[in-house]
C-alpha positions, 0 to 999 in steps of 0.5 A: 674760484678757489673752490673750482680750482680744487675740484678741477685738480681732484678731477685731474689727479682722480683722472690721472689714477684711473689712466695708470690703473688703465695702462697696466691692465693694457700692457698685459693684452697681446700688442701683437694685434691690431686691437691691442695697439689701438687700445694701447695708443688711446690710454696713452692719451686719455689722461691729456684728453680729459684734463683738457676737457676739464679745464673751462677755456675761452675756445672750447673744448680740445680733443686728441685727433688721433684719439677721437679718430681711433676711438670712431674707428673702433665704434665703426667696426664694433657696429658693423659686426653687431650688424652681422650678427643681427643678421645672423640671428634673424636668417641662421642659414646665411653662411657666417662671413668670419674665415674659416679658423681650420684652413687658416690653421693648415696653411699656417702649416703648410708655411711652416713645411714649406719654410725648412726647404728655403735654407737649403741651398748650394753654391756652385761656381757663380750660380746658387740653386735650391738642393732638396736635402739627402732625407727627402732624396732617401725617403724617394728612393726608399722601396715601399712595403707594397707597389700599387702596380698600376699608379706607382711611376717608380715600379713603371721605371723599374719594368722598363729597365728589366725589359731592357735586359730582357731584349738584349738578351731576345736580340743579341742570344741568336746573334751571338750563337749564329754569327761569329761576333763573339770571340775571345778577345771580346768574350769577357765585355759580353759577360759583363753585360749578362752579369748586369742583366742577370742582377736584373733579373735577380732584383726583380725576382726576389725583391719588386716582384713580392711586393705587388698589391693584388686583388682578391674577392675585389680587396687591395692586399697589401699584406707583406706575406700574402703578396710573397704567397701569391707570388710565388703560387703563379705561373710568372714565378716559375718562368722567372725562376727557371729564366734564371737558372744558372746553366752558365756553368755549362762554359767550363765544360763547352766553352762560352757558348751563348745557347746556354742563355736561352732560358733567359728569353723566358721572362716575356711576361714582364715584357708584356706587362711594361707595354700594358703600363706605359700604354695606361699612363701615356698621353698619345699610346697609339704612337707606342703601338706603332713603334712596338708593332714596327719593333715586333715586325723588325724582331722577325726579320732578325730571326730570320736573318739569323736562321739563313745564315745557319742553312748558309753554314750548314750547307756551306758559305759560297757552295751554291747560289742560293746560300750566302757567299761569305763577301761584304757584311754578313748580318746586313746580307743576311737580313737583305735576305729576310726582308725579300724572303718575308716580304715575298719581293721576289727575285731571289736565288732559286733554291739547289738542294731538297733542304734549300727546297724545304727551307725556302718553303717553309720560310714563304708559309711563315712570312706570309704568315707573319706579315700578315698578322702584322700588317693587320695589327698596324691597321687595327693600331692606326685605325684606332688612332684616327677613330675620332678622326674618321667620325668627325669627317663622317659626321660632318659629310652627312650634316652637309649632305642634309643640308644640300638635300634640303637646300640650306642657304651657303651661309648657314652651311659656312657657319655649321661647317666652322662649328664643326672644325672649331670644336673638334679643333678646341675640345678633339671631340663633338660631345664630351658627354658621349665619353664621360657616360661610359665611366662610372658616376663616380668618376664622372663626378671626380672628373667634373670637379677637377675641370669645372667646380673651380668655375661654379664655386665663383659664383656668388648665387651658390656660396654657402649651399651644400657642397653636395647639391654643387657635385650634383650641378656639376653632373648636369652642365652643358657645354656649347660652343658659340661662333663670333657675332651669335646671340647667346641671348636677346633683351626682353626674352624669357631667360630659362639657363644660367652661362658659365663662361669657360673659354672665350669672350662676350659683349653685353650690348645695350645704349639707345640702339642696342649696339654700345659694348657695356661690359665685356666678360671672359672666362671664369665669368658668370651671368643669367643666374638670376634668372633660375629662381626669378618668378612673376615676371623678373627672369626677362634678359635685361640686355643683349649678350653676343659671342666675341669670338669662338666663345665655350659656354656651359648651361645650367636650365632651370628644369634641371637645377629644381630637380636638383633642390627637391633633395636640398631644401635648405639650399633653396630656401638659401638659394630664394633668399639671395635671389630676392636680394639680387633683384633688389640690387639689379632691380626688374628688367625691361618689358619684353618686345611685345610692349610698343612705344608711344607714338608721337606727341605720346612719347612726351608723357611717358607711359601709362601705368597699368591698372591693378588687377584687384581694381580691373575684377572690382570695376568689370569693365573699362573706363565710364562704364566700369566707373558708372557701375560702381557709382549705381552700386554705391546709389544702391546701397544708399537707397536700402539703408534709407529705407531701413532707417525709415521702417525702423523709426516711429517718425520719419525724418526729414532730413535725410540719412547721411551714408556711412562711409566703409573701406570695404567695396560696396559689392561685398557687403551687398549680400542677397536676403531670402527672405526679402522680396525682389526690388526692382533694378536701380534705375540710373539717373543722369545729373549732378550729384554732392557725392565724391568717389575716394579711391586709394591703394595701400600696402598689404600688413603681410608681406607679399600679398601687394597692396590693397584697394581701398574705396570710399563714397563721401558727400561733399561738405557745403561752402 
């Protein structure tokens, strides 16, 4: 006992060494993670659980829970990423299961951008609100190096102020100078506003104008001082400069007379470019063609306005009936005038003097002429606004003029007249691909990856494949439309397409009758995408899937996505390995509607399983006629080894020569001698016989070749 008593101390004091030498090499790993922790918590008790294991005592032995359970957990998770690494190991095309250290490394850094935004806030009253800080409002408002004319919504903004500034000018010019609303009580508020429309002009001219990007031998220059050179060598420079002449100065001499302005009406081409831009970034354009056309339209009438109270001032206001008699408001009975005149509504004055005469005529040409032009524009603006429209209606006239000629039942003709309007409803065209083949491949992939590779990328069949065969699939899907109660597809048949929901819901169908909902999918959800790369029978539907509502599918065939994975083999050969472990999962489906169920008492048995392949060639016939060859073959084989034995031995044997048994089929080692003479057929006798027939089936040592039959002819040993 004493010499027990020391070694367990020894062991104890040795146990509590090695626990401190322990501690201090943990204390130094990073408790920050998990691991760390964990380790941490097991030293701490690992000296109390082996002095308690040491000590001998008289109910067993007694562990820490915590410890034992920490130490299993982290046995459990070192197995499972050997685990993965085996397999890893054993199929390197697998994608690792790890996360991708990069992306967590950029959003670490988004987080960290994001964080300095939080702190600026700005209490105002009772409220508190978010206030970006003054750097980022400069960095905005900071007029870049070069302007991409055709994407930057600030040079847009900028546009539309100068156009603004240039219809005051087109529209308050011939005002001024015609009609006397410009006096001097009021001269100096139409001076300030020619200032800052001149600035405008001025602003335009020597600082946006010089900065925009232009295209040269298909390059983008974005060159400071190529684009201040092409600037100033186009016609657009010099019109800018001349509308910006000075001719103000005219006022000492004349007095403020507005005619001096005119040449500020001259800056029409960036008039002309605003309405190219707003119209390329705006969601319905055709209403802005409206308005302009109507804009352009009211711009004539106010010239002519104008121009009729000049004749009425030169002929004199009231000295005949055909000019203007100075009562009421004089630009409202002006442009009253023009509106009949332009419009040719008849029932004016008649014309008294040859220059009322000429006047007169010349204004009938020119309205005609006018309202012509404009009233064509605004049919060309509305047509093209309802084209969509007026194809839909076409389209669906002529399907229904089809199906009236070939008398299609009223109930199908209902359904394809729903289709026609829920599409047109959801999407606002009848084929999307109709649009998108006129646009380059390259922007036809930019836009299938915004709207769809979102959808794709859930699905667990294409993760790991190249990202590239993916933007190709991209290009072939299909959308259809399905109406409330349509069969997307049937159980038992042949499945040749995947489904991608992308609007809508379905029901998958199945119990005893085929109408208990199993699972109902939305959208984002995926199914039949087994049946791409299911061979020898595994690409039948397993259950009915119906349409729950207007349901927008896209279809991926099977004929596309081979075409697709010629150029990808290292796709396919992934996109085989998760195909064959999805069917393991799902298991084969059910036999196709062709198979019938047992009948009757039948019923209770089950079904027949059907005979293998190799063993319908071996025996060449159905049931005792197939097994009577087989047994005259074995009878044959017996009757040549006999034989043999008996001219190969001097003395003949009485007892008769047992046939070896062989696991190949007789029919293969019966092979014909030239040389032997032709015996005559075996005869096949009827009776008993003390031979037994083994047939067995086993599996084949190489993978995927099935089994193998296995047939041996024994005699049966005597009780």
């Amino acid at each position: 006992q004493r010499k027990s008593k020391e070694s367990i101390s020894l062991l104890e004091n040795n146990a509590e060494d090695n626990a401190n030498q322990m501690r201090s090499r943990a204390r130094k790993i990073n408790f920050s993670s998990t691991v760390g922790q964990i380790l941490f918590s097991i030293l701490t008790f690992f000296p109390f659980v082996l002095t308690r294991t040491q000590k001998p005592t008289p109910s067993g032995f007694q562990t820490n829970e915590y410890a034992d359970a920490q130490l299993q957990e982290i046995v459990r998770k070192m197995r499972e990423r050997a685990t993965i690494y085996k397999e890893k190991l054993k199929d390197p095309v697998l994608s690792s299961p790890e996360g991708s250290p990069t992306a967590c490394k950029e959003e670490k850094k988004e987080d960290a951008e994001a964080k300095p935004e939080e702190d600026h806030y700005c209490d105002m009253l009772c409220c508190k609100f978010k206030k970006p800080p003054l750097k980022k409002y400069m960095e905005y408002l900071r007029l870049p190096d070069s302007i991409d004319s055709y994407t930057d919504r600030r040079y847009v903004a900028w546009l539309m102020l100068v156009t603004i500034a240039y219809n005051w000018n087109c529209w308050f010019i011939p005002l001024r100078f015609v009609f006397p609303y410009q006096t001097p009580s009021n001269t100096i508020y139409w001076f300030a506003v020619d200032v800052i429309c001149d600035i405008c002009y001025l602003c335009d001219l020597l600082i946006f104008q010089p900065r925009v990007q232009f295209l040269k031998g298909g390059d983008i220059i974005s060159d400071r001082a190529e684009m201040k050179k092409f600037y100033h060598s186009s016609t657009k420079f010099r019109l800018d400069v001349i509308s910006v002449l000075p001719f103000e100065v005219l006022y000492f001499f004349f007095g403020f007379n507005p005619a001096f302005r005119a040449n500020r009406m001259l800056k029409h081409n960036t008039f002309f470019e605003f309405n190219d831009r707003l119209e390329a970034i705006l969601d319905k354009a055709y209403i802005y063609r409206v308005i302009r056309t109507t804009g352009y339209l009211l711009f004539m009438l106010h010239i002519n306005a104008c121009v009729y109270y000049w004749a009425s001032d030169y002929e004199g206001l009231g000295s005949t009936r055909w000019v203007y008699d100075g009562k009421g408001n004089m630009y409202l009975r002006c442009y009253y005038w023009a509106v009949r005149t332009l419009i040719t509504i008849g029932g004016l004055p008649e014309p008294q003097t040859l220059f009322e005469i000429v006047f007169q005529l010349l204004n009938f040409f020119l309205g005609v002429f006018v309202f012509s032009s404009l009233i064509g524009q605004m049919r060309d603006v509305i047509g093209a606004a309802t084209a969509g429209q007026n194809y839909y209606r076409s389209s669906m006239d002529n399907t229904v003029s089809y199906m009236n000629t070939y008398s299609i039942p009223r109930v199908v003709q209902n359904r394809v007249r729903t289709w026609y309007e829920y599409t047109w409803d959801s999407q606002g065209m009848l084929d999307e691909s109709e649009l998108l083949e006129q646009m380059p491949t390259k922007m036809q992939l930019a836009i299938a990856i915004d709207v769809n590779f979102a959808i794709v990328n859930k699905v667990d069949l294409f993760k790991g494949c190249d990202t590239q065969m993916i933007y190709d699939m991209l290009l072939r899907l299909k959308s259809i439309v399905y109406l409330p109660g349509d069969f997307v597809c049937k159980k038992g048949e042949i499945g040749r397409e995947m489904y991608i929901i992308k609007q809508g819901e379905v029901q998958v169908l199945g119990g005893p009758d085929g109408t208990k909902v199993l699972v109902t999918l939305r959208a984002g959800a995926v199914f039949g995408e087994i049946s791409l790369l299911a061979a020898g029978g595994g690409n039948r539907r397993t259950a009915n899937v119906v349409a729950h509502g207007f349901a927008n599918l896209f279809i991926l065939d099977k004929k596309t996505l081979n075409e697709i994975l010629v150029h990808y083999p290292d796709s396919e050969k992934l996109l085989m390995k998760k195909a064959k472990v999805l069917l393991k999962e799902k298991g084969k489906p059910a036999p196709g509607p062709s198979a019938q169920q047992p009948r009757g008492l039948a019923g209770l048995f089950g079904q027949k399983q059907e005979t293998p392949k190799l063993f319908k060639a071996m025996l060449g016939g159905k049931g005792k006629e197939g097994l009577a060859k087989l047994l005259q073959l074995k009878r044959e084989q017996d009757i040549q080894e006999a034989q043999a034995e008996e001219e190969n031995k001097p003395e003949p044997e009485k007892k008769p020569a047992e046939p070896a048994a062989s696991p190949v089929p007789p029919a293969q080692k019966e092979e014909p001698d030239a040389d032997a003479k032709p015996k005559p057929p075996a005869v096949m006798h009827r009776g008993t016989s003390n031979e037994s027939l083994i047939i067995s089936m086993s599996p084949s040592p190489r993978a995927g070749e099935g089994e193998i039959l296995k047939v041996e002819a024994k005699e049966k040993k005597k009780k």
